[in-house]
N, C-alpha and C positions, 0 to 999 in steps of 0.2 A: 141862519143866513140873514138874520136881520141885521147887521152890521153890513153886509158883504158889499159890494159895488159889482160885481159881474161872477160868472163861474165856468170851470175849465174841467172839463168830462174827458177823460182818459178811458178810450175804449182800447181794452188788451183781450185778446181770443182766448176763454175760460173754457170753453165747449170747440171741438173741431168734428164736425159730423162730415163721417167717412164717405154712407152712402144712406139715403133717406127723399121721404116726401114731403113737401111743407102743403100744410094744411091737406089730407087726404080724402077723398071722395066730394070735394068743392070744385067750382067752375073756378078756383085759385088754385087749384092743385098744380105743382111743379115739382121736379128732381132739388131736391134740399142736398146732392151729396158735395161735399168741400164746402159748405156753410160753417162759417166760424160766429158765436154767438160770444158775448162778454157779461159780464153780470147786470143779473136784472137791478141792481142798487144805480146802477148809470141811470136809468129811467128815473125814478124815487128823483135823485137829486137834479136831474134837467126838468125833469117835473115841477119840484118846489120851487125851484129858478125862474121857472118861466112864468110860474106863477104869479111872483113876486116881480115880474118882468125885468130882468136880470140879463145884462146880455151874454151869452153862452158863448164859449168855442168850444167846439167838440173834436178831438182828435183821435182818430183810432187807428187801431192796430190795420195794415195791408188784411182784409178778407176780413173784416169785422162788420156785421150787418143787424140789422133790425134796430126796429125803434126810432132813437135819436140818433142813431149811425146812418137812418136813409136820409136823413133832412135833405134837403138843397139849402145852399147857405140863403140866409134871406136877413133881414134890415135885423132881428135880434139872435139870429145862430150864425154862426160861421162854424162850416165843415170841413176839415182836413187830413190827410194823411201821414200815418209818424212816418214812413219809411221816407226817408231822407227830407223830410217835412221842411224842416228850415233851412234847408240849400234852394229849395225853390222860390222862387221868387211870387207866383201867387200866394203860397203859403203865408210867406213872411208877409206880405200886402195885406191878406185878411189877419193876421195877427194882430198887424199896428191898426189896425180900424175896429177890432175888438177893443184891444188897450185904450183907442181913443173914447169910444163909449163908455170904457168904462170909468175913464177920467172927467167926462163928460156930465156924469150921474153927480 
């Protein structure tokens, strides 16, 4: 990533948990069931990114969660959704202001 100017996290649902608990017997304990989960490699690379402070956009799959998929978009991630992602007009807004940052760098 030491050349890069920004990076683009593709979260796709690897894991689809039918019926389950997230985190069990914690004062966090909730129904985990229709949790969809994508590869932990998404983390690894928003990690090195962020590191390197890098501005992110992170896109994922409708029902893809955890990690870099809870962000709020903030001044270095932008968060959005593929399903029908670029027909929307916020989408496309936080895209070009990704792009712009990253032309910016």
């Amino acid at each position: 990533m030491a050349t890069c100017t920004g990076l683009v996290v593709l979260g796709v649902r690897q894991l689809v948990i039918e019926t389950g608990t997230w985190r069990p017997g914690t004062p966090e304990e909730r129904p985990a069931d229709g949790m969809a989960l994508s590869t932990p490699w998404n983390e690894l690379e928003a990690g090195v990114a962020a590191a390197r402070g890098l501005p992110l956009f992170v896109a994922r799959e409708s029902g893809a969660v955890g990690g870099v998929f809870d962000l709020v978009s903030d001044a270095v991630s932008v968060v959005a959704d593929l399903h029908d992602a670029v027909a929307r007009d916020a989408t496309t807004s936080t895209l070009e202001r990704w792009v712009e940052d990253c032309v910016a760098r």
